[in-house]
C-alpha positions as CSV (number, residue, x, y, z in Angstrom):
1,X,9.7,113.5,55.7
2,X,7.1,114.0,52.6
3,X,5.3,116.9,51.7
4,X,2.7,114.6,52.6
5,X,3.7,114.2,56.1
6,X,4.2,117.9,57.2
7,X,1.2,118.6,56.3
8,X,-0.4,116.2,57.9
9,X,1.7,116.7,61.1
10,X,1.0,120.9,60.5
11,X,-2.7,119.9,61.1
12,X,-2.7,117.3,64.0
13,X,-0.9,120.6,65.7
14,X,-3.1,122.7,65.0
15,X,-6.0,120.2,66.6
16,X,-4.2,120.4,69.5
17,X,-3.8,123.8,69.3
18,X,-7.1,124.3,69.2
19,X,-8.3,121.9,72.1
20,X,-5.7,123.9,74.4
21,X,-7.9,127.0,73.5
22,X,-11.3,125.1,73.8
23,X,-9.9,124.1,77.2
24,X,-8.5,127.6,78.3
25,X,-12.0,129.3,76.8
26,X,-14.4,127.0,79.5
27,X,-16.6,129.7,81.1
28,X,-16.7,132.3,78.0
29,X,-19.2,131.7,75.5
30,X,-17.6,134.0,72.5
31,X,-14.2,132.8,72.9
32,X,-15.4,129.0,73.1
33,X,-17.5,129.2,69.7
34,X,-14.3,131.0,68.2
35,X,-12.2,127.7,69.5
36,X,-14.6,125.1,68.8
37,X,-15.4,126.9,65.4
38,X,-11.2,126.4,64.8
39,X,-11.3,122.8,65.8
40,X,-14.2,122.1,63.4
41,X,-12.3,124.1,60.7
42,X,-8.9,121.8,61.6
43,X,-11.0,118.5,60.8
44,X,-12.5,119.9,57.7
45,X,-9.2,120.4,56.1
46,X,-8.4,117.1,57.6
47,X,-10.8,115.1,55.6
48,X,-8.5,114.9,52.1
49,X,-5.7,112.5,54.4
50,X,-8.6,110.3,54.9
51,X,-10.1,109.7,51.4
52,X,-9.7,107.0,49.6
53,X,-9.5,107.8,46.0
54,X,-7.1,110.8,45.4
């Protein structure tokens, strides 16, 4: 595997990591914006495996 490819693999975890949370958090506002916040944060760092131009 490439460099490449762990890290992309690193972060698809870590979206699922967070969903698991998002999930477990249903009925607790604080702990629900901290998950959600996480996911948002997972897709951010996502965004460079999706460019075009590198």
């Amino acid at each position: 595997m490439t460099n490449h490819q762990i890290n992309f693999l690193g972060w698809v975890l870590f979206i699922i990591s967070a969903i698991g949370f998002c999930i477990a958090s249903i009925g607790h506002f604080w702990a629900m914006f901290g998950s959600a916040f996480f996911l948002v944060a997972c897709f951010v760092f996502m965004i460079p495996f999706f460019r075009k131009g590198r």
